[in-house]
C-alpha positions in Angstrom: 0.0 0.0 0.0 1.2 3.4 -0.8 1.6 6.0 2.4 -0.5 8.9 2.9 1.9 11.2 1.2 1.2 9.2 -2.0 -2.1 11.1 -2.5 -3.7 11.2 -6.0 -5.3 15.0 -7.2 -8.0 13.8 -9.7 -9.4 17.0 -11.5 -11.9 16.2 -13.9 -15.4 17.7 -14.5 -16.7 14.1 -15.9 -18.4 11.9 -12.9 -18.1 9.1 -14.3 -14.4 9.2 -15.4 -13.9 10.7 -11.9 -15.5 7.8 -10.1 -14.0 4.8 -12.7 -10.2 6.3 -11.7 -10.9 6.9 -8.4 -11.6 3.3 -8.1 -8.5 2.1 -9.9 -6.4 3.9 -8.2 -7.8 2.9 -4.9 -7.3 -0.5 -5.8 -3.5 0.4 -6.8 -2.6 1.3 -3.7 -3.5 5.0 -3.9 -4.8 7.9 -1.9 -7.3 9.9 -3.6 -8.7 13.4 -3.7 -11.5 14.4 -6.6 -12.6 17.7 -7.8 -15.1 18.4 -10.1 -12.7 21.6 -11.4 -9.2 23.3 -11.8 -11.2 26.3 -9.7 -12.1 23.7 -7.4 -8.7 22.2 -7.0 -7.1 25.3 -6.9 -9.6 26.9 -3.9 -9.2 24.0 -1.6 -6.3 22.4 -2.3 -3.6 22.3 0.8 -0.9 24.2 0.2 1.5 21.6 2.3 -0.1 19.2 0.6 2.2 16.1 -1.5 0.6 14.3 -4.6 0.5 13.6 -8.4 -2.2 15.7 -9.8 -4.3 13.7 -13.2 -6.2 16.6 -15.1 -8.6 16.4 -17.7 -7.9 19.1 -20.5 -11.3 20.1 -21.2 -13.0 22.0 -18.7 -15.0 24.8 -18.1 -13.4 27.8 -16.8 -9.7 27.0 -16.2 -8.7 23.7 -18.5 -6.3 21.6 -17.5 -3.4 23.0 -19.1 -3.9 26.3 -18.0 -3.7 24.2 -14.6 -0.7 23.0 -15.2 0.7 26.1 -16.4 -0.4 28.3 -12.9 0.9 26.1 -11.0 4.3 26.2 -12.9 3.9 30.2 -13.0 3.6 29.9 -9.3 6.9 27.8 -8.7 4.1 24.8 -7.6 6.3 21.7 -8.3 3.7 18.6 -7.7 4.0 16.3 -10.6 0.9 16.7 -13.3 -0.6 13.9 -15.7 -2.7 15.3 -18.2 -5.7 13.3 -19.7 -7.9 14.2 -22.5 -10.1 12.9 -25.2 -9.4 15.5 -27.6 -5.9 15.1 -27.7 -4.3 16.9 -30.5 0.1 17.2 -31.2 -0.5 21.1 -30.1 -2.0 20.0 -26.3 0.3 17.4 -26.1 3.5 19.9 -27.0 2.2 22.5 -24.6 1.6 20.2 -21.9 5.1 18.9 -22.1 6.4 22.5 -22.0 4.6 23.2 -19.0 6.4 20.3 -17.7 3.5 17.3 -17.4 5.0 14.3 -16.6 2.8 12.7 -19.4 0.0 13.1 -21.5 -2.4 10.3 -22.0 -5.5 10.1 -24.6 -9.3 8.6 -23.3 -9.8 6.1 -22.6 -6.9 5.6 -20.7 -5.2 2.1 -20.3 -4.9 1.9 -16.7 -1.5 0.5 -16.3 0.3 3.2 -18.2 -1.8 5.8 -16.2 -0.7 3.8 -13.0 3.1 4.1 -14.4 2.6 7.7 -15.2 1.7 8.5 -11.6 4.4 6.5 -10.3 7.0 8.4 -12.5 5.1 11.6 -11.2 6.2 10.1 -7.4 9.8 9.5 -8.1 9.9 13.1 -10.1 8.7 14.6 -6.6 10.8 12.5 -4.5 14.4 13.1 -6.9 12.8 17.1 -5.6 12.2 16.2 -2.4 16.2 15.1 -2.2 17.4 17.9 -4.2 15.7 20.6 -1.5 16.8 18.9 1.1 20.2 18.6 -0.1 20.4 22.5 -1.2 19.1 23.2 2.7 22.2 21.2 3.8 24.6 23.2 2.0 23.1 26.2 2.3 23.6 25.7 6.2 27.5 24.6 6.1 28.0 27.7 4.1 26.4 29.8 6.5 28.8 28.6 9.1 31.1 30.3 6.7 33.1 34.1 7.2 32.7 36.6 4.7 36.3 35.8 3.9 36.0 32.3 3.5 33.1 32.8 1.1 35.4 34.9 -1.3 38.1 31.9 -1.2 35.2 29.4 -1.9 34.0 31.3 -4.8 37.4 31.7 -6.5 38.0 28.0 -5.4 34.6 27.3 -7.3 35.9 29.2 -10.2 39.3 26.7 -10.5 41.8 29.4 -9.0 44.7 27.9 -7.3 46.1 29.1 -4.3 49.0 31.4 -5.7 45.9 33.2 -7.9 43.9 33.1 -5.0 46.4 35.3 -2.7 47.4 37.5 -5.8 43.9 38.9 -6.0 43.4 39.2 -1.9 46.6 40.5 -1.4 47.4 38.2 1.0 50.2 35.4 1.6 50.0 32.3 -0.3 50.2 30.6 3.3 47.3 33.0 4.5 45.0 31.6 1.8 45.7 27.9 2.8 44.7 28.5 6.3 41.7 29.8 5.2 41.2 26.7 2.5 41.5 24.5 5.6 39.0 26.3 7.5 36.9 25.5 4.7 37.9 22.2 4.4 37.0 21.7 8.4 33.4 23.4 7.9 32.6 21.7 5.0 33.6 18.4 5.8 35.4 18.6 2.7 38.9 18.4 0.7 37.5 17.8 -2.6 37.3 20.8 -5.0 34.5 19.1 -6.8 32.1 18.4 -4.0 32.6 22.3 -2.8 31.8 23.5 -6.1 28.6 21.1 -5.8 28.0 23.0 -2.4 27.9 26.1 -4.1 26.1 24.9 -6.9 23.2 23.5 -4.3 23.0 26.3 -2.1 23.4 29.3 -4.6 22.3 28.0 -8.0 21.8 31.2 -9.5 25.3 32.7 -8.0 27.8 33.3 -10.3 31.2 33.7 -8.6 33.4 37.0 -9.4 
């Protein structure tokens, strides 16, 4: 049986569709939570809450892949499978772009909607690992001096130590006491794994 944090987001104005995959995915193992529309998804839905979402495209006022792309426009990472029976190579292209884990035609064989979903699980949990390890070294670096920083930045960029002191002004011998500092917080000789560090903790940071 799957936990409580495996919780299934059907959206899908059609009753009967609702009710037929609600029970199949009961039967899979699944938790499941049904709404009747994107609207109604989007007013009540959790915000702490963990799932793979399965839209329908067609529905009235906010369709499916305008779901998926609010969500994505929100920074909303829960994993999306997007259903349809109207599927045409434009919905399916725009789906994908908005980052749907997959796009399935009606009526849907029910073991490659099962695999979809499951994908949509280990897509959330590879994101589950990926915060957690970017809140890990966000806190080592924090234990960090301003000075340190610099030195991990230029050690992030390649420099070696002799560059390293030129630019600082410092002794070649001052920079590798700070390196071991570094070393000592981080838990870490290898150039490659602080460069990951940096990479996790300031993905967007470019170094001077």
């Amino acid at each position: 049986m799957k936990t409580l944090s495996h919780t299934v987001f059907l959206v899908d104005d059609d009753e009967d569709v609702c009710d037929a995959l609600q029970m199949l995915l009961w039967a899979a193992g699944f938790a499941v939570e049904s709404f009747p529309s994107a609207l109604a998804f989007l007013e009540r839905r959790d915000q702490q809450a963990v799932g793979c979402i399965v839209a329908d495209v067609r529905m009235p006022g906010v369709s499916g892949l305008q779901l998926l792309e609010r969500l994505a426009a929100e920074g909303e990472r829960l994993p999306v499978v997007v259903i349809t029976g109207h599927g045409d190579v434009s919905a399916c292209r725009r789906a994908f772009k908005g980052g749907a884990v997959d796009f399935l035609t009606k009526p849907v064989d029910e073991q490659v909607l099962i695999e979809a979903i499951e994908t949509g699980f280990t897509r959330l949990e590879a994101q589950r690992r990926e915060t957690s390890e970017a809140d890990e070294a966000r806190a080592l670096l924090a234990r960090l001096t301003q000075r340190e920083n610099e030195i991990l930045d230029m050690v992030a960029r390649g420099w070696m130590t002799k560059e390293i002191a030129r630019v600082m002004g410092v002794s070649p011998r001052t920079v590798e006491t700070h390196r071991a500092n570094l070393a000592e917080k981080l838990g870490t000789t290898s150039v490659a794994e602080m460069v990951r560090l940096v990479l996790l903790a300031r993905p967007t940071h470019t170094p001077p």
